[in-house]
C-alpha positions as CSV (number, residue, x, y, z in Angstrom):
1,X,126.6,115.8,57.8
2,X,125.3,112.2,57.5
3,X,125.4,111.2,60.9
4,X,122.8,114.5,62.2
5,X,120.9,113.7,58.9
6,X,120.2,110.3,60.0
7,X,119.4,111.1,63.8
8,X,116.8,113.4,62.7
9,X,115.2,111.6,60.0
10,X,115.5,108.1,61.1
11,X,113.0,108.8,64.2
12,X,111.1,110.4,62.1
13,X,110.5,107.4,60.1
14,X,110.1,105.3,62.8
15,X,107.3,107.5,64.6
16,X,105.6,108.6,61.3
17,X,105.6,104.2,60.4
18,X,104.7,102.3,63.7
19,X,101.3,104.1,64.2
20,X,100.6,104.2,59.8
21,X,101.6,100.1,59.8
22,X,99.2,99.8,63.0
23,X,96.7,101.6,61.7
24,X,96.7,100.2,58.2
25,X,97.1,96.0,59.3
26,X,93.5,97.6,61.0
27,X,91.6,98.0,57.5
28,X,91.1,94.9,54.7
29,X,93.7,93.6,53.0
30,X,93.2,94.8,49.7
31,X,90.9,97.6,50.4
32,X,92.0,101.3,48.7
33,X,92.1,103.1,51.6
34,X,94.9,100.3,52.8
35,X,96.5,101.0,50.1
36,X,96.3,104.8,49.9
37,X,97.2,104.9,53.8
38,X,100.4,103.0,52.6
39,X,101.4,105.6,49.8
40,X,100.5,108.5,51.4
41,X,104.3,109.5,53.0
42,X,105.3,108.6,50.0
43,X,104.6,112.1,49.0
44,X,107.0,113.4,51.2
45,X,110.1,111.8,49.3
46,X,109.6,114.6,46.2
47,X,110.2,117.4,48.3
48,X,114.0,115.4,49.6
49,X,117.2,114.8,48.5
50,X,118.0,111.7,47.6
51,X,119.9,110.6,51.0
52,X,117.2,112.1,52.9
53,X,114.4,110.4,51.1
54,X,116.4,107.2,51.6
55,X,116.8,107.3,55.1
56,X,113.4,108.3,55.4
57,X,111.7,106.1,53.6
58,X,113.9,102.9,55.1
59,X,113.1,104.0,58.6
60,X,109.6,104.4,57.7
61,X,109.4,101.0,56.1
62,X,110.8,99.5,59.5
63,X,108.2,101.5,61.8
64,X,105.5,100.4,59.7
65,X,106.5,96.6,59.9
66,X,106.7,96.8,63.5
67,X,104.0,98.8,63.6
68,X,102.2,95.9,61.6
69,X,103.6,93.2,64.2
70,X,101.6,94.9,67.3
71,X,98.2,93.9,65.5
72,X,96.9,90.4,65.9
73,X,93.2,88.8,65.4
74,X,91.1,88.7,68.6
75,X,89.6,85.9,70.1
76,X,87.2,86.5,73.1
77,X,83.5,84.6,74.5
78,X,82.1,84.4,77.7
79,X,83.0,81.5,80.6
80,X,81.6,77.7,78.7
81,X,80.7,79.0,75.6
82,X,83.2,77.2,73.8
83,X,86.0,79.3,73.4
84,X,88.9,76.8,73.8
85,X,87.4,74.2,71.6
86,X,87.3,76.9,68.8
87,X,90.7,78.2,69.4
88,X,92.1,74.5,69.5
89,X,90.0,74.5,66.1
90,X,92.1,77.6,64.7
91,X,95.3,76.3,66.4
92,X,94.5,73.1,63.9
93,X,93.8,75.0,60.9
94,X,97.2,76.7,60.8
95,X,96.7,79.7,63.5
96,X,99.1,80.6,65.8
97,X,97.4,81.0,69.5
98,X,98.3,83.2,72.2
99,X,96.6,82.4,74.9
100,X,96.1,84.9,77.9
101,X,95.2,82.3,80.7
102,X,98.6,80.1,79.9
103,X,100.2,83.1,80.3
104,X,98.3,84.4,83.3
105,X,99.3,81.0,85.0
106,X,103.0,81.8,83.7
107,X,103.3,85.0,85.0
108,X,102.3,84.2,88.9
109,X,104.9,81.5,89.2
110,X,106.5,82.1,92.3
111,X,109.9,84.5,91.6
112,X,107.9,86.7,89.2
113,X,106.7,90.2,89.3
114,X,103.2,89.5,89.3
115,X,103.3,86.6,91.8
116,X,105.3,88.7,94.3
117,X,103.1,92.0,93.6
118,X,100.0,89.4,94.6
119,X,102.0,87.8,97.9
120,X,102.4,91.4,99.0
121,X,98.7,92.8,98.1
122,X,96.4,89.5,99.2
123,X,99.0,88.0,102.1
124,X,99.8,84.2,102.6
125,X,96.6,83.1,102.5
126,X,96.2,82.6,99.0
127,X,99.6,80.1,98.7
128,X,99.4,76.4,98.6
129,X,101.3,75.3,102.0
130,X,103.5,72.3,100.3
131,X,105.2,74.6,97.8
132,X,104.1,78.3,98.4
133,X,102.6,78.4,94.8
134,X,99.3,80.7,94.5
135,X,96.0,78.6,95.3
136,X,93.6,79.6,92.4
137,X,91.0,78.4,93.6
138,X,91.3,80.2,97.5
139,X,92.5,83.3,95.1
140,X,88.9,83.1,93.0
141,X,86.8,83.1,96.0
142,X,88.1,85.8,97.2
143,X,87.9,88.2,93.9
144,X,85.1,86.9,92.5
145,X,83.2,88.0,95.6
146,X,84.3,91.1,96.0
147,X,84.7,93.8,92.8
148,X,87.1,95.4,94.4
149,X,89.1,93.1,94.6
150,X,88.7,91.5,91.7
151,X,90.0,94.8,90.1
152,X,92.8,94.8,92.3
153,X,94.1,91.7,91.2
154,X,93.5,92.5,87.5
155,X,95.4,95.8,88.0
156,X,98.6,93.7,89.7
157,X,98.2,90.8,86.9
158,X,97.8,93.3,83.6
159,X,100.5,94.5,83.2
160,X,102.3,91.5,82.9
161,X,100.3,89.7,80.9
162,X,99.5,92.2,78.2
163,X,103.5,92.9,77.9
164,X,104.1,88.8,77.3
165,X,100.8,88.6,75.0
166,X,103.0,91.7,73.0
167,X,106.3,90.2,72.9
168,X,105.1,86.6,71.9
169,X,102.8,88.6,69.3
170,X,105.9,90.4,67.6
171,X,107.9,88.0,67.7
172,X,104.8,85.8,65.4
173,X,104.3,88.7,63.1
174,X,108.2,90.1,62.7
175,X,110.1,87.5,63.2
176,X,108.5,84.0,62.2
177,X,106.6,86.0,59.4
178,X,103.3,84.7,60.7
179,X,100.2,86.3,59.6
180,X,97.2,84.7,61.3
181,X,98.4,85.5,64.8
182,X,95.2,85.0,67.5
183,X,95.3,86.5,70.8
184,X,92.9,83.9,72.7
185,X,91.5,86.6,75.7
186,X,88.9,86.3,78.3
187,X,88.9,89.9,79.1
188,X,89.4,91.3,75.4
189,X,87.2,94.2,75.5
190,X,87.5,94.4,79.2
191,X,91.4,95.6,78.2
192,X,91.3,98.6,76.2
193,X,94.4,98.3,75.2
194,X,94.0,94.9,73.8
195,X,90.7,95.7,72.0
196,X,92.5,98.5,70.2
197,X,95.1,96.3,69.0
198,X,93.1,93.1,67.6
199,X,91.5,93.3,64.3
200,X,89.2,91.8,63.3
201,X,87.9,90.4,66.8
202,X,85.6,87.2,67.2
203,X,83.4,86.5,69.7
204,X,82.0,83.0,70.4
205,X,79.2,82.9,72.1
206,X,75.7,80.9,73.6
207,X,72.8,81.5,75.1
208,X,72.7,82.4,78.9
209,X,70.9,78.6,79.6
210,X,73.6,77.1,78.0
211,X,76.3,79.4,79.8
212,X,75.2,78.8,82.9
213,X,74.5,74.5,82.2
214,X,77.4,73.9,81.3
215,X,79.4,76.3,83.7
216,X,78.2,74.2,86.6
217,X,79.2,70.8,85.0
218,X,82.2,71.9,84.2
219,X,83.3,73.4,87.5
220,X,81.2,71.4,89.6
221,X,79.6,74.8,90.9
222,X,76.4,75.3,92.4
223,X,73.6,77.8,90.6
224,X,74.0,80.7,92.8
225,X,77.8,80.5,92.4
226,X,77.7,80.3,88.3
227,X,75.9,83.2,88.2
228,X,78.4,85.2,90.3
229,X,81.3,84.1,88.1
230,X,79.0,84.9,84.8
231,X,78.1,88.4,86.4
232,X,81.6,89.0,87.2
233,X,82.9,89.4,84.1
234,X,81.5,92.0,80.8
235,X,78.0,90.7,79.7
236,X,78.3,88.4,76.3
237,X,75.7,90.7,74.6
238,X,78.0,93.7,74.8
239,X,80.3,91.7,73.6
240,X,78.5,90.5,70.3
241,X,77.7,93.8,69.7
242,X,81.3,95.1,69.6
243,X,82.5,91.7,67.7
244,X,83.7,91.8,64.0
245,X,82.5,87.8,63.7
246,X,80.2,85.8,66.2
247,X,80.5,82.3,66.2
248,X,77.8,80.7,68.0
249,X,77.5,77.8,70.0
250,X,74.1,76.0,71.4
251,X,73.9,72.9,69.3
252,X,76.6,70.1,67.9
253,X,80.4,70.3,68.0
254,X,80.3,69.1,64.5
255,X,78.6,72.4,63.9
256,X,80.8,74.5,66.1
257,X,83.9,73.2,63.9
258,X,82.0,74.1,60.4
259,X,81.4,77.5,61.7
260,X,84.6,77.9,63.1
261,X,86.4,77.1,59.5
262,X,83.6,79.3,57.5
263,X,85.0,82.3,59.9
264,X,88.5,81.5,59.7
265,X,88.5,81.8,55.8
266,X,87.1,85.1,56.3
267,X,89.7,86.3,58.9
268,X,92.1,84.8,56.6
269,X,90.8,87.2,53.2
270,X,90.8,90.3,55.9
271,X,94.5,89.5,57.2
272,X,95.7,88.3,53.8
273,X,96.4,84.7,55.3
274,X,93.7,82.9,53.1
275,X,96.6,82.0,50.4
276,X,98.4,80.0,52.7
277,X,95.3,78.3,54.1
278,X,94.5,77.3,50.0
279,X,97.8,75.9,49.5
280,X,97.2,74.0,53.2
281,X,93.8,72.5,51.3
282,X,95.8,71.6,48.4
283,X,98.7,69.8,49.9
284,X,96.2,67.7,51.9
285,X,93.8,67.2,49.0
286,X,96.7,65.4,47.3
287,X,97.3,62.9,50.0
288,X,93.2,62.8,50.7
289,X,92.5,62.5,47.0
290,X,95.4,59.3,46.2
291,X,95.0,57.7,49.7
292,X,98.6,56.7,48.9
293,X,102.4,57.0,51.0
294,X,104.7,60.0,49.4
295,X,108.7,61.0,50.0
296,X,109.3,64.6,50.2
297,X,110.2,64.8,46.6
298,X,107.1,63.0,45.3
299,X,105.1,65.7,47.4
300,X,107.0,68.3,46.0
301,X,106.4,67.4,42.5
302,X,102.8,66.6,43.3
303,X,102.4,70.3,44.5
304,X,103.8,72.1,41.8
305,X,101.4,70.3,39.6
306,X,98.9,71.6,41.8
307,X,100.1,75.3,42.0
308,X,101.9,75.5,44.7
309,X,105.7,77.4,44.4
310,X,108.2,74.5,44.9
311,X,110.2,76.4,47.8
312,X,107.1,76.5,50.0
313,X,106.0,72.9,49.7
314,X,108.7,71.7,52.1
315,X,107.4,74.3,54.7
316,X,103.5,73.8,54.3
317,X,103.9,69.6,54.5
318,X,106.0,70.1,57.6
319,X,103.6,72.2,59.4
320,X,100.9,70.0,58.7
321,X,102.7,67.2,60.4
322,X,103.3,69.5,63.4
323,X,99.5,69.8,63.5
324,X,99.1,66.5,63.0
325,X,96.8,66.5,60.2
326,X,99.6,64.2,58.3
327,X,101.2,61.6,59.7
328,X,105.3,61.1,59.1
329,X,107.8,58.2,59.5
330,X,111.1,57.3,58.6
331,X,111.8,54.0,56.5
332,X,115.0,53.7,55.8
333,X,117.1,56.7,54.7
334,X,114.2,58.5,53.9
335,X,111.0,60.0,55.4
336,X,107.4,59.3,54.0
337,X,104.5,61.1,54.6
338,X,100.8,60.0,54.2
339,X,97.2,61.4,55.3
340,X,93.8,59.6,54.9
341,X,90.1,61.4,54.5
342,X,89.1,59.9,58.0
343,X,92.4,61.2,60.1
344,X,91.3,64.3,61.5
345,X,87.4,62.8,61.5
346,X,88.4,59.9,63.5
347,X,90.8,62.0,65.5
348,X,87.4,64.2,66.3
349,X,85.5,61.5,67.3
350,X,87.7,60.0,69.3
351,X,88.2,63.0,71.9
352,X,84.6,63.1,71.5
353,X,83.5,59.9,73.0
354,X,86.5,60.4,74.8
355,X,84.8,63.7,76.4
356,X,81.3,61.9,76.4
357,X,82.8,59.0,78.9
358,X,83.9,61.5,80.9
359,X,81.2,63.7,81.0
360,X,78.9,60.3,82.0
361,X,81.2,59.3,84.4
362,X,80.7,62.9,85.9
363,X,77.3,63.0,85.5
364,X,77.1,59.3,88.0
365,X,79.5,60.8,90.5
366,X,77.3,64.3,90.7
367,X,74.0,61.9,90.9
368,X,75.1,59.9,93.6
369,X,76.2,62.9,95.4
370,X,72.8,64.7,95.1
371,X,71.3,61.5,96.8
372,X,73.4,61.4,99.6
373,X,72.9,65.2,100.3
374,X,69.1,64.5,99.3
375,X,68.7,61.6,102.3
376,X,71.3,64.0,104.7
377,X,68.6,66.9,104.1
378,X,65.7,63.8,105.3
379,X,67.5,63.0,108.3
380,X,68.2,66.7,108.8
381,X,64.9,67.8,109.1
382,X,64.2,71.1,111.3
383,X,61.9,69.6,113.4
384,X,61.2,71.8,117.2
385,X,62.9,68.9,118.7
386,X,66.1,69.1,116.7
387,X,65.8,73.3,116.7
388,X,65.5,72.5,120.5
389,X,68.7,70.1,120.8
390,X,71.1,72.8,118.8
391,X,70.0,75.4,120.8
392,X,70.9,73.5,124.1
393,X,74.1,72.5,122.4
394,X,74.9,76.0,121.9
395,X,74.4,77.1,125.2
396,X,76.4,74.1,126.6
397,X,79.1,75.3,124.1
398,X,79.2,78.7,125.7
399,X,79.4,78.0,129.2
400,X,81.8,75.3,128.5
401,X,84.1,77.9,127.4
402,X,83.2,80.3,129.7
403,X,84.0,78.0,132.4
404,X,87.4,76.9,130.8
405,X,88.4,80.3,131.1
406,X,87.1,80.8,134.2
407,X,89.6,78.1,135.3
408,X,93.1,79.3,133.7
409,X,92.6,82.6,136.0
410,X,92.3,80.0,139.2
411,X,94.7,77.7,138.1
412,X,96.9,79.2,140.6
413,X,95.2,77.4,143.4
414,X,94.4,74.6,141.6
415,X,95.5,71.3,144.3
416,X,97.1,69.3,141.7
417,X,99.9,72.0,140.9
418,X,100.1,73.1,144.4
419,X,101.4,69.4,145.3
420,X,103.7,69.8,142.2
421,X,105.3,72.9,143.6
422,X,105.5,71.5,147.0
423,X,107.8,68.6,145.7
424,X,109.5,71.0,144.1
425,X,110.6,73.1,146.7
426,X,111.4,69.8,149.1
427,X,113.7,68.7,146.4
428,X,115.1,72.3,146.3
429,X,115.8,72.6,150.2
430,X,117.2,69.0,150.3
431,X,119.6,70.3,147.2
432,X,120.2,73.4,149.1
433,X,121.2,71.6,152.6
434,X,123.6,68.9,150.8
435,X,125.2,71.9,149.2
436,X,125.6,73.8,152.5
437,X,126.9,70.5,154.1
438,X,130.0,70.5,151.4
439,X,130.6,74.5,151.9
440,X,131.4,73.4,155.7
441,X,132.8,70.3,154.8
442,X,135.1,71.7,152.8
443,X,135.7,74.4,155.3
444,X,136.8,72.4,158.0
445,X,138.9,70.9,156.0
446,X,141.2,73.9,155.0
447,X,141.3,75.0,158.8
448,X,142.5,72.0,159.8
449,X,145.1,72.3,156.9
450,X,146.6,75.6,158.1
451,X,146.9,74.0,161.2
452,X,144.0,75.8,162.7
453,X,141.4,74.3,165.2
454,X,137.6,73.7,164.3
455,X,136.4,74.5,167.1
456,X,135.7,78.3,167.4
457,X,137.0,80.0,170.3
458,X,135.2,82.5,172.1
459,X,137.0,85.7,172.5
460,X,140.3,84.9,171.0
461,X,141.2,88.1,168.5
462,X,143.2,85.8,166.1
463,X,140.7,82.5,166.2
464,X,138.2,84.8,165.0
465,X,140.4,86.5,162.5
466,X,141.4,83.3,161.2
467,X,137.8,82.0,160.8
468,X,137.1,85.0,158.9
469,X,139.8,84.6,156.2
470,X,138.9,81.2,155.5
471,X,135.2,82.5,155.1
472,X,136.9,85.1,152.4
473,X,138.6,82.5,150.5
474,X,136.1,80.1,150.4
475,X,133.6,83.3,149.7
476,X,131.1,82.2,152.3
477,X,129.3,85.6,153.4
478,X,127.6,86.1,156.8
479,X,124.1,85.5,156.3
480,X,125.1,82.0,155.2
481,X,123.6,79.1,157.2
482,X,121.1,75.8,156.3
483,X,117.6,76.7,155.4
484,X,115.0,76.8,157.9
């Protein structure tokens, strides 16, 4: 009897918790309808036995963590707004990142489904020629171009993507018990799917002179082109509208990063992650506030005193020197750990001027090309002479090719290759006759061997029987004689 018990109820659990654990990692973290959503098939145990209510409730419990795992906070802008900075931001503060391009790029490797589903749809046009990976950039002109296309391509891509982003997020959420999982996505909202399963979503965004600015600086794209790419994809303002938080862009990085955090510790109350971000603050408060060099043990003892359980110090101080907000090294037997106020400052600064050299260096490189296409334009000037000139060279253009192939339908008669086949055939004929002189060498010879005269006698039955069985055997026909 157990064994039908538990097929029946144990699906039951399973598809009454997956959609309940969704649904409820969708609503605040300590917010009474959460928490009644949690209860409620509770209520359903009373009316059980006690196996029954067991199997249900256990198969319940692990739909609703899995359930839980399929929900992850969404991260979204428009193109140059700033998204990447702010999701390297969250990536620093302890988030985990998903991050939708890297695994668009993954996923159109050559071997995979989506890169072969591409091959088939667009043709070999789109590969590089040195390794037959897809060329992006020959792959963007075409879709962004053409609507069409471009949902083509997002229909052949999707699928593949969204079922990576799913399995990385589960795997974050069930398995490394991570609760501040963001799913960094251009086309957020644009997915359906996606939008239904990110909560709470941000959005960070600029305003459309800013978009545009530093599109083209980035990409090195020209006005007209920056606005196609912008148009091409949902317009930011629909996307603040549908955003839980908007994190907005158009003045210093500086600021960008204090927003950044500010949101973050609200995503964190909403997902129940802002507990570990507080013990983060306190472990690096200690090290901030004593500007001094700790072993694990002293930074263990030094945590407790600050609140922190014991068991999760060890964990915390080892993720912040993954994300390199404290620095580690071994002396001796033994590892020390130590972080100053100024680290992650400096560390800012640095990529900023960094970024700022760059961006000058840029900026010299696009100046000096403007003037040389500036004093091309000059020289170029559309002046009736010039019109005049291109419109002679394009007539000389077409008659030169109408007279080109004019000539490969008389190259028949052409003098030079009739000389050429003349030789040929003297050297054929010459070949021919040299052969011919062997045949009747080699003729005479075997008459003369059987004994047989040469020379043909008129009229004699068995001279010319004889001549004709040596023509047999040497398979010389009739017609055969030197070329005229």
């Amino acid at each position: 009897m157990r064994s039908p018990l538990l097929l029946v109820l144990a699906p039951v659990g399973l598809l009454l918790g997956v959609p309940l654990g969704v649904l409820k990692e969708k609503l605040q973290k300590h917010s009474l309808k959460r928490r009644c959503l949690a209860l409620a098939p509770f209520a359903l145990v009373s009316m059980l036995s006690l196996q029954s209510a067991c199997i249900l409730t256990g198969s319940y419990l692990i739909g609703r963590e899995i359930g839980a795992s399929l929900v992850g906070v969404g991260l979204t802008g428009g193109i140059s707004t700033g998204k990447s900075t702010v999701s390297k931001a969250l990536q620093e503060a302890g988030a985990v990142i998903i991050d939708a391009d890297l695994i668009a790029r993954q996923v159109v490797v050559p071997g995979r489904g989506a890169y072969k589903e591409i091959v088939r749809y667009f043709g070999s046009q789109v590969l590089n020629e040195e390794n037959a990976s897809i060329n992006r950039a020959k792959l963007g002109a075409i879709v962004f171009n053409d609507p069409m296309q471009r949902k083509k391509l997002n229909m052949l891509t999707h699928k593949y993507i969204i079922w990576e982003m799913f399995k990385q997020l589960v795997y974050q959420r069930l398995v490394c018990r991570k609760r501040l999982v963001v799913l960094d996505a251009p086309l957020l909202f644009e997915t359906k799917l996606l939008e239904y399963f990110c909560y709470p979503t941000i959005v960070v965004a600029c305003s459309t002179k800013n978009e545009l600015s530093r599109l083209m600086q980035r990409d090195k794209m020209t006005q007209k082109d920056a606005e196609k790419r912008i148009q091409s994809q949902m317009n930011l303002q629909d996307k603040v509208a549908k955003a839980d938080f908007v994190i907005h862009n158009d003045d210093s990085m500086n600021n960008l990063l204090l927003r950044t955090r500010e949101t973050l510790m609200l995503v964190a109350s909403l997902v129940g992650k802002s507990h570990e971000l507080q013990i983060r603050e306190r472990i690096l408060r200690i090290y901030h506030d004593s500007k001094e060099v700790y072993s694990l043990k002293e930074v263990e003892k030094l945590g407790s005193k600050a609140g922190v359980v014991l068991q999760t110090v060890k964990d915390v101080n080892q993720a912040l020197v993954d994300d390199a907000l404290v620095d580690c090294d071994k002396i001796g037997s033994g590892n020390y750990f130590w972080s100053f106020p100024s680290k992650l400052s400096q560390s800012r600064k640095r990529k900023l001027s960094e970024l700022q050299q760059r961006r000058q260096v840029a900026q010299e490189e696009l100046a000096q090309i403007r003037q040389k296409i500036q004093a091309q334009q000059q020289l170029r000037s559309e002046s009736e002479v010039r019109v005049g000139k291109l419109q002679r060279l394009k007539e000389l253009k077409t008659k030169i090719e109408s007279l080109h192939n004019k000539a490969q339908h008389l190259a028949e008669n052409d003098p030079a290759i009739l000389k050429e086949l003349e030789h040929k055939v003297r050297l054929s004929k010459e070949g021919a006759d040299r052969w011919t002189d062997n045949v009747y060498t080699l003729k005479s010879w075997v008459v003369q061997k059987r004994g047989v005269e040469g020379k043909e006698v008129v009229g004699t039955p068995a001279t010319f029987r004889e001549k004709r069985i040596v023509d047999k055997w040497l398979g010389i026909k009739d017609d055969f004689d030197y070329i005229a």
